[in-house]
N, C-alpha and C positions, 0 to 999 in steps of 0.2 A: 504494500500500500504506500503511496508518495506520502512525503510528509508534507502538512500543510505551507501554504505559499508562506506565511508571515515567519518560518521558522527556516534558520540558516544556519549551517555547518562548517564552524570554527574551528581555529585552534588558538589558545591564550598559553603566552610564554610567559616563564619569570625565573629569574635569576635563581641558580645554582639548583631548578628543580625540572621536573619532568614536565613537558607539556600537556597540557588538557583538551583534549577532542569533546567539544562539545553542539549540543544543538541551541542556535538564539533564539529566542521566542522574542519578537521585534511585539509582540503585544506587551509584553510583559514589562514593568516598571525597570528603568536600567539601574533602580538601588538592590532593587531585589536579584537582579544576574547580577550583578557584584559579587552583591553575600555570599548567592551559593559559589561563585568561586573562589571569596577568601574559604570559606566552608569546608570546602576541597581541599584547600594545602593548609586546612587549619591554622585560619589567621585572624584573630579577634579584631575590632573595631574598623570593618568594612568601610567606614564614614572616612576611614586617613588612603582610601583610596581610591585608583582610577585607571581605566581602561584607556589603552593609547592605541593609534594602527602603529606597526611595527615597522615600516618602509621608515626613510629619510627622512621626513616632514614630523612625523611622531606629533601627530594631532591628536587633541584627547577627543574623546568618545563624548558626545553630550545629544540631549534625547533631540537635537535639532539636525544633526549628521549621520544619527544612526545610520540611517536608511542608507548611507554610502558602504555600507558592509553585505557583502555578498558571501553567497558560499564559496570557501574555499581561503575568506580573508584571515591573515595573521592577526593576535593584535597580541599586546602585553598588559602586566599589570605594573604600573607603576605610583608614585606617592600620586595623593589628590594635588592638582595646580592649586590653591590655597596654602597648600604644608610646603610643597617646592616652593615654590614665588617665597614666603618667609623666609624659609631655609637659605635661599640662597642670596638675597638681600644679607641677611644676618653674617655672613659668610665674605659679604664685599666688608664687611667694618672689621674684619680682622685684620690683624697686623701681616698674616704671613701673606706673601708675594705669590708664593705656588698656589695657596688654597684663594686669592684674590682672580687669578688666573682662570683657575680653572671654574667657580664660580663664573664667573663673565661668560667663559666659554660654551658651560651649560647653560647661562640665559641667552645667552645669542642663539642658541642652538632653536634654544623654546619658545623666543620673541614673537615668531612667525603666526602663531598657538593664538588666535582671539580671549581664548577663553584662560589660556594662561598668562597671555599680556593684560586682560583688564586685574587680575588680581596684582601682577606687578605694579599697574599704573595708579591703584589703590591704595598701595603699600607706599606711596612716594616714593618709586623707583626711578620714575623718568629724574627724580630731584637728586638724589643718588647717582646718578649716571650722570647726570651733568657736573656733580662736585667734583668726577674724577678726572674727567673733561676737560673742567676749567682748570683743577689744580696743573696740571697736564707734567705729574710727578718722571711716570713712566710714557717715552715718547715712542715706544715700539708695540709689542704684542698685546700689552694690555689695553694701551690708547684704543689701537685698532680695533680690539672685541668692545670698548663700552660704544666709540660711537658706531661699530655694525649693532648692539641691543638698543642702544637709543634709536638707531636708524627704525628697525625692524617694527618697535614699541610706536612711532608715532605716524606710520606709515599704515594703524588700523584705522586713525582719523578720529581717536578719540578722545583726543587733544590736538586743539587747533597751534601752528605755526604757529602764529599770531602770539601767543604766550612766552614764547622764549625770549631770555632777556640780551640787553644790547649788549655788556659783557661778554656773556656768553657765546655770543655771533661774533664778536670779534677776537675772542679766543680762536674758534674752529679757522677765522681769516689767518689769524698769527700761524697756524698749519700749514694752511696753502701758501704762503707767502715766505716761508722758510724755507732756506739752499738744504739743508741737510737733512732728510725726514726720512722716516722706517716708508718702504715701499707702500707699502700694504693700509697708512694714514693717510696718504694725501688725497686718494682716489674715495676714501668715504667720507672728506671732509669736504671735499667738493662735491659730490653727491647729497651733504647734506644741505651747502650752502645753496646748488639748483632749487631743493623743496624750498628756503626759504624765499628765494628771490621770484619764486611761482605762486607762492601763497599770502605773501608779505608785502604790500608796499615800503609799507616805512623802514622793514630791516632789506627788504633786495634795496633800495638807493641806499643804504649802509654799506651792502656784499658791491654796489658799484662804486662806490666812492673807496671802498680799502681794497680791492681786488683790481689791478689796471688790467688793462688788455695787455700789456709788455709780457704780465707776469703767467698770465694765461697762455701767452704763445709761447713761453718758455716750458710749461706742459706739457703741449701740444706740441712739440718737437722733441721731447722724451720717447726713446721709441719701448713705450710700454703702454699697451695699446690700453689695456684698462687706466690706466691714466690721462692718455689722449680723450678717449672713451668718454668721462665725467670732466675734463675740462672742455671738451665741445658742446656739451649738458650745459654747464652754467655760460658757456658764451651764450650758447641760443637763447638760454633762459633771461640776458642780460639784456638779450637784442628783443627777447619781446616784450620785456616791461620797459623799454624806453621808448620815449616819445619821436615821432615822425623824425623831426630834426636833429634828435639824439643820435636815433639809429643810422639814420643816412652818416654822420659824423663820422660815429665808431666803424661803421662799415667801410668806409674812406680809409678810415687811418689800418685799418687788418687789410686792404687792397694794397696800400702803401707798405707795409712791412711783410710785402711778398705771401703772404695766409694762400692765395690762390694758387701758386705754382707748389704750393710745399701740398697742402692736400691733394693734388692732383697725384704728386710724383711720389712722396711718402704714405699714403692713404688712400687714397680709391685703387692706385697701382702696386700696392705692398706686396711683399712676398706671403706675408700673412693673410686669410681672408677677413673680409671685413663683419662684423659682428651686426644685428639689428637695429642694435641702438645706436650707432655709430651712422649707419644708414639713415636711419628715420634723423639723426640731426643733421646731417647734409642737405634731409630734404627740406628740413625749416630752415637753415641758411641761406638755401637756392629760392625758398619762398621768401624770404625775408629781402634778399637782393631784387629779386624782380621785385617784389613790393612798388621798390621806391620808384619806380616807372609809373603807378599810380597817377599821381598828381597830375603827367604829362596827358596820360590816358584820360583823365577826368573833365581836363580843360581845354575849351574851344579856343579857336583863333579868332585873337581880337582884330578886328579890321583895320582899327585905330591904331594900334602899335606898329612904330615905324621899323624895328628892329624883325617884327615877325614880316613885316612887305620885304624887308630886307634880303630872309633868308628864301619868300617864294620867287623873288627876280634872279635871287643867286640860282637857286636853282633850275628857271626859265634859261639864263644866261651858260649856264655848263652844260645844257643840251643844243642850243643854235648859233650862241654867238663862241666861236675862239678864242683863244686869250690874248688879249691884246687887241682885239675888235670889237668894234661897236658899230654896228649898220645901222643903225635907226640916230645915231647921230647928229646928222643932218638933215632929219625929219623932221614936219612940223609937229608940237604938240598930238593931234587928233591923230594924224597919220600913227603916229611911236605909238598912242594909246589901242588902236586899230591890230599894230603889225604884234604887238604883246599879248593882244587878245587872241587875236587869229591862235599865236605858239604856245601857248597855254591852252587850247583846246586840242593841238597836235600831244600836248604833251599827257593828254588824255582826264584833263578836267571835265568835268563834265558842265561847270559855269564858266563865261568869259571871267568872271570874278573869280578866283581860286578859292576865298575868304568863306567863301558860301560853302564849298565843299567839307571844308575843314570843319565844320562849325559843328560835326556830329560827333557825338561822346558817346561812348569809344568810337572811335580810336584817338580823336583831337588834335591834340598837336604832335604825339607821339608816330602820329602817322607822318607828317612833315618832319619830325628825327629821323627817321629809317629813308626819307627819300633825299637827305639832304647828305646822311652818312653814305648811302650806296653812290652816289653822284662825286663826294670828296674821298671817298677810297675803292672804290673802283670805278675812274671814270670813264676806260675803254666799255666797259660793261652795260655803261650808262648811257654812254649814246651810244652804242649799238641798238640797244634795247628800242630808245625811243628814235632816231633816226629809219632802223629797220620796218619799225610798224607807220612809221608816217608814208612811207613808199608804198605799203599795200593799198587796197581798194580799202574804201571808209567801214564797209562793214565787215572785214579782217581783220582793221587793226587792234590789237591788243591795247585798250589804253594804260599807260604807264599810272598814272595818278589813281584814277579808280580803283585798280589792281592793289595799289600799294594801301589805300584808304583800308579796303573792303582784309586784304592781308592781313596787317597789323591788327585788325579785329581779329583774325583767327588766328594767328599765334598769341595773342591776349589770355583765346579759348581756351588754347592747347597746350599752355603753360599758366594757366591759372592766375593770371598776372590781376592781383588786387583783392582775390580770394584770400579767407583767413587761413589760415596754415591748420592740417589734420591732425589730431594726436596722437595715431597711429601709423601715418602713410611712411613709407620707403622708399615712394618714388625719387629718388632724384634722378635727373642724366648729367652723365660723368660728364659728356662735354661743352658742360656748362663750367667746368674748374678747368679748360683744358684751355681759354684763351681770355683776354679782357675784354669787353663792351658785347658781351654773348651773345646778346638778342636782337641787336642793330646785325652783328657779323650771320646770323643765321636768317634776318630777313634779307640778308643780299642774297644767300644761298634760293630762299626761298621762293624772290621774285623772278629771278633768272629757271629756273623751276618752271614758274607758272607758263612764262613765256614760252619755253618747251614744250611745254601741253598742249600748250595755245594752241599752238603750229599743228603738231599731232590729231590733236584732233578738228584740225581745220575749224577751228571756231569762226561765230560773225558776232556783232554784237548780241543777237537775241541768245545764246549760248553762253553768256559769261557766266551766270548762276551754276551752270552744269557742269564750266571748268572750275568755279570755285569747289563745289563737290572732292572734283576728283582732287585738287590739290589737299585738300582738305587730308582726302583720303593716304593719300602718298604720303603727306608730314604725318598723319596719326603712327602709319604704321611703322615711320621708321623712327620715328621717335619712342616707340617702344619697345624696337631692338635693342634700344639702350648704346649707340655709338660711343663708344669712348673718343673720339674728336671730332671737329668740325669737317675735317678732310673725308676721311670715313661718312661722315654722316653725309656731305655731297656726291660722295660714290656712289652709296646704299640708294639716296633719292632721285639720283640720276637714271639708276637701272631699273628702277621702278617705273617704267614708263608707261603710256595710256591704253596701250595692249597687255602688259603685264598686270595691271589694277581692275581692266576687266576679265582676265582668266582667275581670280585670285576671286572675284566676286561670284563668279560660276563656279568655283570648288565650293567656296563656303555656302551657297546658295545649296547645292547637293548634297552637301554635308550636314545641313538643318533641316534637310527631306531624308535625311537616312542613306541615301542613295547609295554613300559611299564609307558605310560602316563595314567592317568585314563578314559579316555574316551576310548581306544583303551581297557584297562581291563576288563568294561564293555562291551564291545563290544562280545570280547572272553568268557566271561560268559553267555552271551543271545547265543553264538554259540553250547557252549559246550553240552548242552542237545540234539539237532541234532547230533553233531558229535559220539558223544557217542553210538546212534542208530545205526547209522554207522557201527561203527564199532563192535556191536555184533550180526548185520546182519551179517557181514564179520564173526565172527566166527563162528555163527552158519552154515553156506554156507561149512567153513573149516571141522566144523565136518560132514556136508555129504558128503563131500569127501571119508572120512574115512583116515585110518593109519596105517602102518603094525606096530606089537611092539613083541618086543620079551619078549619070558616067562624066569620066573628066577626060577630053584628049590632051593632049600633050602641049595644047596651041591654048584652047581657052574654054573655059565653061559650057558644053552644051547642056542643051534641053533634052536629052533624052533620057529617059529611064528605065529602070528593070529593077523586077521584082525577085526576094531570094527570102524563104522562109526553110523551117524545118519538117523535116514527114515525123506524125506522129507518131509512128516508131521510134524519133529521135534517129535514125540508122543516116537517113540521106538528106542534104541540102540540094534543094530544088529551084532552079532560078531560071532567070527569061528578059527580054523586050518588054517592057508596058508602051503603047500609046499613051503620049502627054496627054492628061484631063481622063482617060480611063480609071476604070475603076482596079484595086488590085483583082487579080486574073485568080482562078482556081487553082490550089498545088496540083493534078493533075492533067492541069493544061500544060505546064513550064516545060519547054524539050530539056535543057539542060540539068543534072542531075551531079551533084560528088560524093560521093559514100562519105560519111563521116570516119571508117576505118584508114580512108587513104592520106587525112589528117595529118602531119608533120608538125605544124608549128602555127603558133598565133602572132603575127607581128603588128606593131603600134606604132604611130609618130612618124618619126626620120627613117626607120627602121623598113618601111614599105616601100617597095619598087616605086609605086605608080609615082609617090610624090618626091623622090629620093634626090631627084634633078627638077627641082621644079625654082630653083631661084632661093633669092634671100628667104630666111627664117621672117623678116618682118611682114613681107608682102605678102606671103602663104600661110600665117598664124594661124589662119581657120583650118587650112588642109592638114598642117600637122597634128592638130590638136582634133578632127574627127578624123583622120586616114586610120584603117587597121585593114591586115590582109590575112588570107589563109594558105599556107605555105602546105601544099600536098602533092602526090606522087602522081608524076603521067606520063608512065611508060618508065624510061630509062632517067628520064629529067624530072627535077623541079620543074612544076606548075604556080602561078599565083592566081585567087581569086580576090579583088582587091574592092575596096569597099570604102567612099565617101559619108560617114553618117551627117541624116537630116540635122541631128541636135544633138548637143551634149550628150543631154538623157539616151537618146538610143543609141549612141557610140558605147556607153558605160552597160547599157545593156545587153546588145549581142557581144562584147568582149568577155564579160561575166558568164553571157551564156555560151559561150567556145569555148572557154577559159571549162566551162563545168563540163563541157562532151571529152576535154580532151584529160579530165582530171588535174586540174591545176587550179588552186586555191583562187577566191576572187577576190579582186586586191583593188576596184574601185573605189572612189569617193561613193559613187553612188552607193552599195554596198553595206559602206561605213554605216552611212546615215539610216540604211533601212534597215538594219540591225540595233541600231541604239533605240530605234523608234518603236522595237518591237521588244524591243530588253524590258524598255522604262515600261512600257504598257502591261507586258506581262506580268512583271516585277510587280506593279502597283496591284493587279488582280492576285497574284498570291497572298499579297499581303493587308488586304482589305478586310480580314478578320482580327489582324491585329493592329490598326485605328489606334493611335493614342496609347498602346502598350510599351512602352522603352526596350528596346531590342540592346541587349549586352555586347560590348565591345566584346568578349570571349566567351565561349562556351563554359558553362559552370564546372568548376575541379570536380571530378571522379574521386571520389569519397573511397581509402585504403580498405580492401577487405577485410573485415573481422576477421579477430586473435580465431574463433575458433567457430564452425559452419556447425556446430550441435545445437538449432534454436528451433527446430521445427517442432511446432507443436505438438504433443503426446493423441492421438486422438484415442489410445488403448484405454486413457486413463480412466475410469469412471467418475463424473463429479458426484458427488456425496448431493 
């Protein structure tokens, strides 16, 4: 008989005795399983103890966890958290060093423990822990175990930051700011000053006013990555509780003191791999830098600022006029205003006014940065770009300015530019550390990009929404390749071109139909040999039809015809003369006749007599691409019977079906297509009972034989 669900089969360990197999009764009161197992090893006053799991964590047992124990879980009996939590308080006020030691080290161990930290935090242990802190007698192993139990103790949230006194905070600074420190302190004293400067106003402007940036990149070039680790913790932590202006500062001055080339080359590229946390604060960094693009993105173009007309003539002037020229010169006023209007629409404004364009948030002015950086550092690039498309017809050109407006919005999108930063994300991309002004230097890559598309897929103007799509498409995907540089990353979205973005949309497309799950593969495989049959039944059916084709002399296209179809024996091909405007003629009217046995060979293309001398490849495209012949025996000699087809289609058809009389696989396009047509259809009718069932990427494991095949039921037995 099973034992009831609510009962689970343990075993409870304890020191220096034998263990106990027993059953838990999950109804039953957990003072009462206690007892009976002090009971068990004969141990009076069940109330001085407590049930712990036996793994690493050593969580005690409390009637809100139980239910995390299953059959099969360990656990042990250890003191009640009450008696411990005292005990080992009591234990910190002793004189000796060893037993101070290893107390710490058993509350560090037990910190983790809710239910044993709030008895700690009861007992004024966090005030204990800090006296030993602040005295900071011993600056190695003990330092390190009180602040990992203080760490562990205020990290259940039941005591606010906010508490800790300014003393105190600037003691753990006096750790981090010290040349000579036990390894294993400085990584949890910065770790603790991160919690304060995340939960703390008033003490994080303390942890930034005595923590400099100097002294944190002096960390962060230690190559011991858990201290890299919690000193990039409290940078980000620093960078997010300061203000706009603050942070753009400090950001400046760690660009200045090289921060970007040393992470790139000691850290995202280490010999070591890089850790989660480590990652996730790259990626608040990378957040935190774009940020400051913000303001730009936020703010429109004032029409009135002479400095911003300044920079749209500038760059009107580095696409048309040279350097050192000025054509509009000796113009009058209206004329200069006329010929700037006109090149400002070449340069793909969409206003004679440029002001007007600008004036949308996002992208604002941000968008006249990226068009004034791609024009002053790459300016071959620049007027290729716009000079190239001013030469097309109007509804080809690519406009430059639009392009760049409508861009800068979508790398905005695609890098989160303004977005709060996640608490858990990891994305960053590495070649964002891999050069300076990252996001001007990738919309150059990006526009030059577009322009390639452009072209590709022959855009006009009513098409731009469709190539923004696909560029779209092209940066998502290779930007989460994750390129380690910019170079890289132009290669990657180079080769990703507008025939590669639509094969890649057809897989995934298939792929969300099932299509091309492996079981569905095999399935199309075990069909294919039917379907195949199939279909060179169908053609040989098409060659008894027959075909009218017309004859070619040697000189130039006549009008005459004759007819060649198959006997429905398949055995002989029967052919003739038609009268132009006749109807095709009866297979046994046709005098002329060739066994299918006397067969030789199927010839295509260039390959055929009749067209083999017929002039250039350019002026005879049609005759090569329908000419096929049939190479057979007459007499002592090769014979040809040679064959013009009407269309595509019937050139693909009677080759296919020659191709099947003579036994040789058929290897048309046409072929292709009427087999995929027939795969998908049949495919979808087998699988129309399983609608909405999720079909397994593999067949479910084959389950090992039983230890022993003696389970067949007795049926000798008599039941009672």
């Amino acid at each position: 008989m099973a034992p009831p669900r609510d009962v689970v089969k343990i075993a409870v360990q304890k020191r220096d005795a034998i263990p106990q197999l027993i059953q838990l009764d999950q109804a039953k009161p957990l003072a009462a399983v206690l007892k009976e197992v002090c009971d068990a090893w004969s141990l009076a006053h069940s109330e001085r103890y407590a049930l712990q799991f036996a793994d690493g964590s050593r969580r005690y047992i409390t009637e809100n966890n139980r239910s995390e124990i299953k059959n099969g879980s360990i656990l042990c009996l250890s003191t009640a958290p009450d008696l411990e939590a005292e005990q080992l308080l009591g234990r910190l006020q002793s004189g000796s060093h060893e037993g101070r030691r290893e107390a710490l080290q058993h509350l560090a161990l037990l910190a983790s423990d809710m239910t044993f930290a709030q008895e700690v935090i009861s007992r004024d242990g966090l005030k204990r822990l800090g006296t030993i802190i602040e005295e900071g007698d011993d600056l190695g192993e003990v330092l390190a175990l009180a602040l990992q139990a203080f760490l562990e103790l205020m990290e259940h949230g039941v005591v606010s930051w906010e508490t800790l006194t300014i003393p105190f905070v600037r003691k753990v600074v006096c750790y981090v700011n010290m040349n000579l420190m036990d390894a294993s302190v400085q990584p949890l004293a910065l770790r603790l000053l991160e919690s304060v400067t995340l939960s703390s106003p008033v003490l994080g402007q303390l942890v930034k006013n005595e923590v400099t940036l100097d002294r944190l990149l002096v960390h962060l070039q230690v190559m011991n990555q858990q201290l890299q680790t919690k000193a990039m913790a409290l940078l980000t932590a620093l960078l997010q509780g300061a203000s706009p202006a603050d942070r753009k500062q400090m950001l400046d001055k760690l660009w200045q003191r090289n921060l970007r080339p040393f992470i790139y080359k000691n850290i995202i590229h280490s010999a070591v791999p890089m850790g989660d946390e480590m990652a996730h604060h790259l990626y608040v960094l990378q957040s935190l830098t774009l940020g400051l693009l913000e303001p730009r993105m936020r703010t429109p173009l004032d029409p009135y600022s002479q400095d911003q007309r300044d920079q749209l003539q500038a760059l009107r002037q580095a696409a048309f006029e040279p350097e050192g020229e000025s054509p509009s010169a000796g113009l009058s006023a209206d004329r200069r205003r006329s010929l700037c209007a006109r090149e400002f629409r070449k340069l793909g404004f969409s206003n004679s006014n440029p002001a007007q364009d600008l004036e949308r948030v996002p992208p604002g002015l941000l968008a006249l940065d990226n068009m004034l950086y791609f024009s002053r550092h790459a300016p071959n690039a620049y007027s290729r770009f716009v000079l190239e498309n001013s030469s097309r017809e109007d509804k080809h050109e690519c406009p430059f300015a639009r392009s760049s407006i409508q861009l800068t919005v979508l790398l905005c999108e695609l890098l989160h530019v303004g977005e709060p930063c996640s608490e858990t994300a990891q994305d960053f991309s590495p070649m964002f550390f891999g050069q300076d002004q990252s996001f001007h230097e990738l919309f150059c890559v990006s526009i030059q990009l577009l322009n390639k598309t452009w072209k590709e897929m022959r855009a006009t103007q009513e098409d731009f929404d469709k190539v923004m799509q696909v560029v779209r498409e092209q940066l998502a995907r290779t930007l989460a390749l994750k390129p380690s540089s910019l170079e890289l990353f132009r290669t990657k979205v180079n080769a990703l071109n507008y025939g590669e973005v639509l094969r890649l949309r057809q897989t995934e497309r298939l792929h969300q139909e099932g299509t091309l799950a492996p079981p569905i593969l095999e399935l199309r495989e075990k069909l294919k040999p039917e379907l195949l049959g199939l279909i060179r039944q169908q053609r040989l059916l098409r060659l008894c039809e027959g075909t009218l084709f017309r004859k070619i002399s040697s000189r130039r296209r006549q009008d005459k015809l004759w007819f060649c179809c198959l006997s429905p024996n398949h055995k002989v091909l029967q052919y003739g003369d038609v009268e132009d405007g006749a109807s095709p003629p009866a297979p046994e009217s046709l005098s002329e006749q060739l066994p299918v046995a006397d067969i030789r060979a199927l010839l295509t293309g260039r390959d055929c007599p009749h067209v083999r001398d017929k002039g250039s490849i350019k002026q005879n495209k049609d005759l090569y691409e329908l000419a096929f012949s049939v190479c057979y025996d007459h007499g002592e000699e090769e014979a040809y019977l040679n064959f013009i087809a009407p269309s595509k289609r019937e050139f693909h058809l009677w080759t296919d079906g020659l191709s099947t009389l003579l036994g040789s696989p058929m290897s048309s396009e046409q072929t292709r297509l009427d087999l995929e047509q027939l795969l998908t259809m049949e495919t979808k009718l087998r699988l129309l009972e399983l609608e909405n069932v999720p079909i397994p990427e593999q067949p479910p494991p084959i389950p090992p034989p039983p230890t022993n095949f003696n389970f067949c039921y007795d049926c000798s037995i008599a039941e009672p």
